[in-house]
C-alpha positions in Angstrom: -15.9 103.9 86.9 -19.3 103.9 85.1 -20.9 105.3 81.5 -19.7 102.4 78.8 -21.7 103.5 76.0 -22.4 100.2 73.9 -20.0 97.0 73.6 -18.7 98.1 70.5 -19.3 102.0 70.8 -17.6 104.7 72.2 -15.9 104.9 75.4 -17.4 107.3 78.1 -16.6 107.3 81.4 -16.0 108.8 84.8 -14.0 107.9 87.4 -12.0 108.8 90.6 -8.6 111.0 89.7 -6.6 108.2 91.5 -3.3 107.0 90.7 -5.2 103.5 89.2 -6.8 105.4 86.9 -4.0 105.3 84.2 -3.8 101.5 84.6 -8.1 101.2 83.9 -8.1 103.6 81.6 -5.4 101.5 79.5 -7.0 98.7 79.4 -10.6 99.8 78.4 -8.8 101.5 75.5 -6.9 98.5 74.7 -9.9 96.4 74.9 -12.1 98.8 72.6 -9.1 99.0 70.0 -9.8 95.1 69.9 -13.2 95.6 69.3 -13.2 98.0 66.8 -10.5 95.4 64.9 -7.2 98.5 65.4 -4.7 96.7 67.4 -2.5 98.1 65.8 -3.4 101.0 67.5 -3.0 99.9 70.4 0.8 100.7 71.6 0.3 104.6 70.5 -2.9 104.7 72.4 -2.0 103.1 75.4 0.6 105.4 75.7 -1.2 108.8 74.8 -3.9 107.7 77.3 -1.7 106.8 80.3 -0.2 110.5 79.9 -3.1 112.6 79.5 -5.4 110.4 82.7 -2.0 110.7 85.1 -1.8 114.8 84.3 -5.7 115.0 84.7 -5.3 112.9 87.9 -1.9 115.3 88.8 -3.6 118.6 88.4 -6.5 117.4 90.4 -6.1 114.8 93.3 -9.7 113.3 94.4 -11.5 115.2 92.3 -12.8 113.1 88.9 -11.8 113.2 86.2 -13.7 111.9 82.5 -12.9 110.3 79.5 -14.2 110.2 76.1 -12.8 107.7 73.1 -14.4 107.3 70.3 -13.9 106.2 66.7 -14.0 109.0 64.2 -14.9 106.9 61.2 -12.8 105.5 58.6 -10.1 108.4 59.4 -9.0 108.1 63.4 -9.7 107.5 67.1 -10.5 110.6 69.7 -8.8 110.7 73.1 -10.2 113.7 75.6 -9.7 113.7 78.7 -11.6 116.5 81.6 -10.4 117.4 84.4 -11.5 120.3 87.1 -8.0 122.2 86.9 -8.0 125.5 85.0 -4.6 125.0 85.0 -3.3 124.6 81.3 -0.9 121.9 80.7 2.8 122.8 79.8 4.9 120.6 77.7 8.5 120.7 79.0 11.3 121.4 75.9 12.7 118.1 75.2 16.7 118.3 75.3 19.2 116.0 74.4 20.4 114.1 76.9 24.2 113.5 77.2 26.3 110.9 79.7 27.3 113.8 81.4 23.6 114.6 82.6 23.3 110.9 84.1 24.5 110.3 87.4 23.2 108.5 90.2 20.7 110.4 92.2 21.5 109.4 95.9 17.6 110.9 97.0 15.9 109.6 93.8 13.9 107.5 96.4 13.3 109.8 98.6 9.5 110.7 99.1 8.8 114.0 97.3 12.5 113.8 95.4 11.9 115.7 92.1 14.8 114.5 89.9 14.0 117.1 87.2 13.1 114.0 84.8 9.1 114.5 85.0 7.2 116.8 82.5 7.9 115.0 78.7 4.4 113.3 78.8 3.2 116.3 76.2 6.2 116.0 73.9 5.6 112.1 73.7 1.7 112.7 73.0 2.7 115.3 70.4 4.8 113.1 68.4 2.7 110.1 68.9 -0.6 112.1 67.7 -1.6 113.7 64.5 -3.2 116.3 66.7 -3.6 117.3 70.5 -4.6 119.8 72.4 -7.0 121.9 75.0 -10.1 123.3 75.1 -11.2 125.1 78.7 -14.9 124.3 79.8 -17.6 126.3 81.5 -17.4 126.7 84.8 -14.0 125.7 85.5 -11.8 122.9 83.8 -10.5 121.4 80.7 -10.5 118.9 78.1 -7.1 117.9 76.6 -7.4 115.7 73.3 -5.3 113.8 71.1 -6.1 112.3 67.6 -4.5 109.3 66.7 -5.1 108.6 62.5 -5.8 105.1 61.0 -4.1 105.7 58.1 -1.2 106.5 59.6 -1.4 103.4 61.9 -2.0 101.3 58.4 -0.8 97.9 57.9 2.5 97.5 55.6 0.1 95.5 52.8 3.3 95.6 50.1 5.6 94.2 52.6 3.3 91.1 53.4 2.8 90.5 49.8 6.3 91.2 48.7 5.6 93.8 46.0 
């Protein structure tokens, strides 16, 4: 992994689509959330990030993947992630689940076992951003982006002062 654009600045990097890549990529967002002063930011983030890097790294195994984040002033924080895939990402529906859909899954460890549980990484970006989405690039590939806002993300001032 290379490309960290200032201490302080914007994070720019490329790296191996392996399955470490979530784990790195976490923790260089964490640790420019604390240098920009938004860790309370961080949990959202985190989260957002670990989904979009392990679908890039999904959709294309030993290729490389990049990511951008970057502060958008005063208003949020830019997540986009490029991968090599033109293949577009597909948020699975989100249904309630019920105790009648858990039971034990005798092959859930099973190399390969698909226990039909995978595929909500989109939903949980959705909800967690105040905007996502993709944008295909020239030759081949995509970015997929989330926006995460600071006002939203704003500290409860009247409950620490008790007004």
């Amino acid at each position: 992994m290379g490309g960290i654009t200032g201490i302080t600045g914007d994070l720019d990097i490329v790296c191996l689509a392996a399955w470490t890549a979530p784990g790195q990529v976490r923790s260089l967002i964490e640790y420019r959330l604390a240098g920009w002063g938004l860790d309370r930011l961080v949990d959202d983030a985190v989260l957002i990030a670990g989904e979009l890097v392990a679908n890039a790294v999904q959709t294309t195994p030993d290729g490389e993947i990049r990511v951008r984040f970057a502060r958008e002033g005063e208003a949020a924080v830019l997540l986009a992630v490029w991968d090599s895939s033109d293949a577009m990402p597909v948020a699975t529906p989100v249904k309630e689940l019920t105790l009648d859909d858990i039971e034990p899954d005798a092959r859930a460890l099973d190399d390969g076992h698909d226990d039909g549980t995978g595929g909500w990484g989109l939903p949980i970006v959705q909800a967690l951003s105040d905007g996502c989405g993709v944008q295909r690039t020239e030759p081949q590939g995509k970015w997929v982006w989330a926006r995460i806002s600071l006002t939203d993300h704003a500290p409860e001032l009247s409950s620490r002062y008790g007004d």
